[in-house]
C-alpha positions in Angstrom: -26.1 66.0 6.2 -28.9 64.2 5.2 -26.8 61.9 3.1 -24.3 61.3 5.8 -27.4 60.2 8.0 -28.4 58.1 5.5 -25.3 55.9 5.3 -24.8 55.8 8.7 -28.3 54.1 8.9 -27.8 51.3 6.3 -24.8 50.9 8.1 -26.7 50.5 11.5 -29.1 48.2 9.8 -26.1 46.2 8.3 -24.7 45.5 11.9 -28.3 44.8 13.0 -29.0 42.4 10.1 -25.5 40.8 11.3 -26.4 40.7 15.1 -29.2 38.8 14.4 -28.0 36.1 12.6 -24.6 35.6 14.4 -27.8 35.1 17.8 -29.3 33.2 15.8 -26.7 30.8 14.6 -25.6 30.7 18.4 -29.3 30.2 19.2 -28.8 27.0 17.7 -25.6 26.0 18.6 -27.4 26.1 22.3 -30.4 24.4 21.3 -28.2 21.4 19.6 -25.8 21.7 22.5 -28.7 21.1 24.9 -30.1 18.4 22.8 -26.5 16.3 23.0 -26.5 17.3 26.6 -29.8 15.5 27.1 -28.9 12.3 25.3 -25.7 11.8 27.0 -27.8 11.9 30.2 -30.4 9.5 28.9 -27.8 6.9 27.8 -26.6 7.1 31.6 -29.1 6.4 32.8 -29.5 3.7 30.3 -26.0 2.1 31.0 -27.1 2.6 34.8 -30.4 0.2 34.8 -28.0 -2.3 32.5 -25.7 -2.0 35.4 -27.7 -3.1 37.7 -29.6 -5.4 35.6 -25.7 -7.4 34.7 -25.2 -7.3 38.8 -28.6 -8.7 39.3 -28.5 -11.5 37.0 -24.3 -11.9 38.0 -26.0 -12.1 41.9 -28.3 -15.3 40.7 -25.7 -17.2 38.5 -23.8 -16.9 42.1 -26.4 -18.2 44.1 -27.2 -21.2 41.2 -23.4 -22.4 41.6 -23.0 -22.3 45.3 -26.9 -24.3 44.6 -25.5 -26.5 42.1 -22.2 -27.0 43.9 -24.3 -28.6 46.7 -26.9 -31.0 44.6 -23.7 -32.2 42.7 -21.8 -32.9 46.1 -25.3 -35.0 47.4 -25.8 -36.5 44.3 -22.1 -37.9 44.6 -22.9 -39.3 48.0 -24.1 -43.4 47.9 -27.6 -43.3 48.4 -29.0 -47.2 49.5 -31.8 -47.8 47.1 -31.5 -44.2 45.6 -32.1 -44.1 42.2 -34.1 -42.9 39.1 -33.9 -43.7 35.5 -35.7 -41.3 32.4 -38.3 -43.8 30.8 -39.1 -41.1 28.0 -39.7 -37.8 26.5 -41.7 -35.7 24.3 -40.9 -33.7 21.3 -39.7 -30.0 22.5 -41.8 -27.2 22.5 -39.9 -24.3 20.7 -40.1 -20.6 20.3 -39.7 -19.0 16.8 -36.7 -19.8 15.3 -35.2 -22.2 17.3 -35.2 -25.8 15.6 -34.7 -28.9 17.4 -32.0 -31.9 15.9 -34.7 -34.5 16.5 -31.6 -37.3 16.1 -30.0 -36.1 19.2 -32.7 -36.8 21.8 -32.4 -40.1 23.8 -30.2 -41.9 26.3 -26.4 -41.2 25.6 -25.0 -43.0 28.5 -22.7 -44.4 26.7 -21.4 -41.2 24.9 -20.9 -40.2 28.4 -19.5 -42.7 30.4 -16.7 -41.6 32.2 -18.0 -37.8 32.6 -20.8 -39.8 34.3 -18.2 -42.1 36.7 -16.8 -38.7 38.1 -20.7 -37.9 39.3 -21.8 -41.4 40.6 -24.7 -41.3 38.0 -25.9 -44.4 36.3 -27.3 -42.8 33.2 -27.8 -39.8 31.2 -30.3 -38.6 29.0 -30.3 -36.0 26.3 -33.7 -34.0 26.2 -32.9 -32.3 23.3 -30.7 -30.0 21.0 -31.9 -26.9 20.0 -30.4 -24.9 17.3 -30.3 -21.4 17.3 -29.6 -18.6 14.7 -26.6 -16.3 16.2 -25.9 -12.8 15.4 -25.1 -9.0 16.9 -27.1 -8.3 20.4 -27.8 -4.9 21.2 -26.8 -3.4 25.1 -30.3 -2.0 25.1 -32.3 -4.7 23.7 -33.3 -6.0 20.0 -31.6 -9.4 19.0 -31.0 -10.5 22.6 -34.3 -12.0 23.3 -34.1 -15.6 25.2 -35.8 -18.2 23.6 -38.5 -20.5 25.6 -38.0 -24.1 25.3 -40.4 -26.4 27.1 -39.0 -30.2 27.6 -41.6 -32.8 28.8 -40.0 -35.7 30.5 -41.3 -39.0 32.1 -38.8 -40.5 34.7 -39.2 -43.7 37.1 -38.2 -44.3 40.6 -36.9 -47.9 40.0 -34.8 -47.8 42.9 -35.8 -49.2 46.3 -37.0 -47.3 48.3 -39.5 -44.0 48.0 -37.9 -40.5 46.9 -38.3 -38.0 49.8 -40.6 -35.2 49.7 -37.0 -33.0 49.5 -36.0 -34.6 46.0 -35.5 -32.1 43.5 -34.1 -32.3 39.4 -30.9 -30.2 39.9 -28.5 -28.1 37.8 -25.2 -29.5 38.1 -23.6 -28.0 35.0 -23.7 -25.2 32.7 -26.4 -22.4 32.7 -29.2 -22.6 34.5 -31.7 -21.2 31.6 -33.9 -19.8 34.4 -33.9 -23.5 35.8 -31.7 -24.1 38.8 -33.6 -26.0 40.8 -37.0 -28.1 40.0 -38.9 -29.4 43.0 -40.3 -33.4 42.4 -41.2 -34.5 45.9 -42.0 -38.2 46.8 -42.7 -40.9 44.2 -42.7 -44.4 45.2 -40.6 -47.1 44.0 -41.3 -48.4 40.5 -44.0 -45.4 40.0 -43.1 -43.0 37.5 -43.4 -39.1 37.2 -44.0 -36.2 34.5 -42.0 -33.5 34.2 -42.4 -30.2 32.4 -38.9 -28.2 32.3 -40.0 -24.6 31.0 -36.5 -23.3 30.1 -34.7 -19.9 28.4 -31.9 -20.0 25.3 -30.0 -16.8 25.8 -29.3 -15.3 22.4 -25.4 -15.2 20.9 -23.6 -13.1 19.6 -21.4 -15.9 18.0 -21.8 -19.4 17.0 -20.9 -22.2 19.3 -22.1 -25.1 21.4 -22.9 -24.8 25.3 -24.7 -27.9 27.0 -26.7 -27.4 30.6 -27.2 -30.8 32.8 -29.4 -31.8 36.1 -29.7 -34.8 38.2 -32.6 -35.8 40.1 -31.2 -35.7 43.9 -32.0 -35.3 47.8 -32.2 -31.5 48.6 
């Protein structure tokens, strides 16, 4: 009897020994369940704030065109005595890693002549190239960083008459770089005027070319 008792014990620990690490094994299976459970909830809520963040930016890139759309259909309008030429421009102030092609600055009017016929705009002036190292951006952050570029510009009102306290340098093509719209009020004729254009390079993924262009106009 008392051996019988005895293997039905070790037998009773054996289970128990078992029980306890088949819960424990599903102990952890929970714990790592809960732990994917959690993630998948905190990259929702990640992807949500990008969301938003894309519709936000999508909302002002709407507003600049319809902006944009306007100051180019102005600046196409004769204006009697209306006019403004750039006299000259500084070196670019860059942030880290971005290099300027010194060659490129200047007046290229002639490069582009006939875009420049389809605007009613007498001249055009390149305030700089910036070049830009491209590679992978990250939907949460890390390489996608914008780049500040300052450009500081001197440009004459050698038209007729005095610019209106409404003129304003606007964009009238490509990306606004956080510069839609810059505000220049009333200069008189043949008095000139500084500008500081504070602007942001969006990182790429890819390389390529993109070019952004205002015109000094009546808002």
């Amino acid at each position: 009897v008392a051996e019988e008792a005895n293997k039905r014990a070790s037998i009773a620990d054996d289970l128990t020994t078992t029980i306890r690490a088949e819960l424990e094994q599903a102990s952890m299976k929970i714990c790592a369940h809960e732990h994917h459970v959690s993630q998948l909830l905190t990259d929702n809520s990640q992807l949500k704030e990008e969301l938003e963040r894309v519709r936000a930016e999508a909302h002002k890139a709407a507003e600049c065109v319809v902006a944009a759309e306007e100051a180019l259909t102005k600046s196409a309008q004769p204006q009697s005595g209306y006019s403004a030429r750039v006299v000259s421009s500084d070196a670019l102030l860059l942030g880290v890693e971005a290099e300027e092609e010194v060659a490129a600055r200047g007046d290229v009017t002639a490069e582009l002549g006939s875009e420049l016929a389809d605007v009613s705009v007498k001249q055009a002036y390149r305030l700089g190239r910036v070049q830009l190292p491209a590679g992978p951006i990250s939907l949460f952050g890390g390489t996608g960083a914008a780049t500040p570029v300052c450009a500081s510009v001197t440009i004459e009102n050698d038209g007729k008459v005095t610019w209106p306290a409404t003129t304003v340098l606007a964009l009238v093509d490509g990306a606004p770089l956080n510069l839609p719209l810059l505000q220049l009020g009333p200069v008189d004729s043949g008095e000139t005027a500084k500008l500081e254009l504070d602007v942001s390079l969006p990182a790429r993924a890819e390389a390529g070319a993109t070019r952004s262009s205002w015109v000094v106009t009546d808002a």
